[in-house]
C-alpha positions as CSV (number, residue, x, y, z in Angstrom):
1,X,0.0,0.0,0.0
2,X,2.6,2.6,0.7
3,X,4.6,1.7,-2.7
4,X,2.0,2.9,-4.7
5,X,2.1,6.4,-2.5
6,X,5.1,6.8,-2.7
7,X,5.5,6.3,-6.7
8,X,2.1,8.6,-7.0
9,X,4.0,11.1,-4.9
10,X,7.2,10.7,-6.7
11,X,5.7,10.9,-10.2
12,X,3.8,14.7,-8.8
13,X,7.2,15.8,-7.5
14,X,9.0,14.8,-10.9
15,X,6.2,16.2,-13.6
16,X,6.3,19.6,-11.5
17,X,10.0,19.8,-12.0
18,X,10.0,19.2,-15.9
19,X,7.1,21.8,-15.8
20,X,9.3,24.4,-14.0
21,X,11.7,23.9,-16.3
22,X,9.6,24.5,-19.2
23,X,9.3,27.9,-17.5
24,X,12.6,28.8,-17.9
25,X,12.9,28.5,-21.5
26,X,12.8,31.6,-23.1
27,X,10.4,32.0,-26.4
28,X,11.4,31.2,-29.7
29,X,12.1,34.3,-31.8
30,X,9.9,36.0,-34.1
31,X,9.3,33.0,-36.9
32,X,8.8,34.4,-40.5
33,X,5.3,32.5,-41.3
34,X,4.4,34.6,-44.6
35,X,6.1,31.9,-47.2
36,X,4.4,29.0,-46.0
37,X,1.5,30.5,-45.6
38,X,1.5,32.2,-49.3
39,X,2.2,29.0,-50.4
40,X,-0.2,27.3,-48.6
41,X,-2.9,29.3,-50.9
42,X,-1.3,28.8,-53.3
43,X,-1.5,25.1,-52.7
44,X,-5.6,25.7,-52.8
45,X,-5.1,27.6,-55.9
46,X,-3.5,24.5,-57.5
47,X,-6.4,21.8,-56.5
48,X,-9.3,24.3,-57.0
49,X,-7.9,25.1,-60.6
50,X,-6.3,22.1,-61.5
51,X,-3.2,24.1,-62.2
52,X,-0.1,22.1,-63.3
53,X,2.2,25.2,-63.8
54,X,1.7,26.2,-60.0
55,X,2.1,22.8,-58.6
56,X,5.6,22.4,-60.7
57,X,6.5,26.1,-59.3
58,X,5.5,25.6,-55.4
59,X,6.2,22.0,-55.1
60,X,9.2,19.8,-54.9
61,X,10.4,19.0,-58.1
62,X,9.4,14.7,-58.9
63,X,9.4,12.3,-61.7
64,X,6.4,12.4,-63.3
65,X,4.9,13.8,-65.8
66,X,2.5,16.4,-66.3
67,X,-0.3,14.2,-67.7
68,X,0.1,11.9,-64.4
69,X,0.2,15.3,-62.0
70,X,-2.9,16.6,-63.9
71,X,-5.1,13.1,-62.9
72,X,-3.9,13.5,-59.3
73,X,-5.1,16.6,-59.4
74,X,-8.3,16.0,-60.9
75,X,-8.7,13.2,-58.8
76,X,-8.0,15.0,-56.0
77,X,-10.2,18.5,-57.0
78,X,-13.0,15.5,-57.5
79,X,-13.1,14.5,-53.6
80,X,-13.0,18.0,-52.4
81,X,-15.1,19.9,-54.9
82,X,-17.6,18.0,-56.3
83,X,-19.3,16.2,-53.4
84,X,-22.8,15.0,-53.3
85,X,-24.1,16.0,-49.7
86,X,-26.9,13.9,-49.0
87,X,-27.6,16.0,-46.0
């Protein structure tokens, strides 16, 4: 019976002490967010119109080719856009 106390009391004592020093950490710096979030509507831009040219331009360049990146794209502009809600 006093095992479990004492490992109760032990884990209380132990999780207050990681979480005081979580208070000394000082903030991260100022983050520059504007990129990934200019690209991330531009990433909406490129399902909603289906845009090859702005997918090549925002997005890693890969092997494929643009026939194959214009399916996944329609495929993918398909299950977003063009939903039948039977609501």
């Amino acid at each position: 019976m006093l095992k479990p106390l004492l490992s109760a009391t032990l884990m209380l004592v132990s999780s207050h002490t990681v979480a005081a020093e979580y208070d000394l950490v000082p903030p991260p710096a100022e983050l520059d967010i504007s990129v990934p979030q200019v690209n991330c509507l531009k990433a909406v831009d490129v399902v909603k119109n289906q845009d090859v040219a702005l997918f090549k331009e925002i997005f890693y360049p890969i092997s494929v080719t643009d026939t194959q990146v214009a399916q996944h794209l329609k495929i993918t502009h398909d299950k977003y856009y063009t939903k039948i809600i039977s609501g």
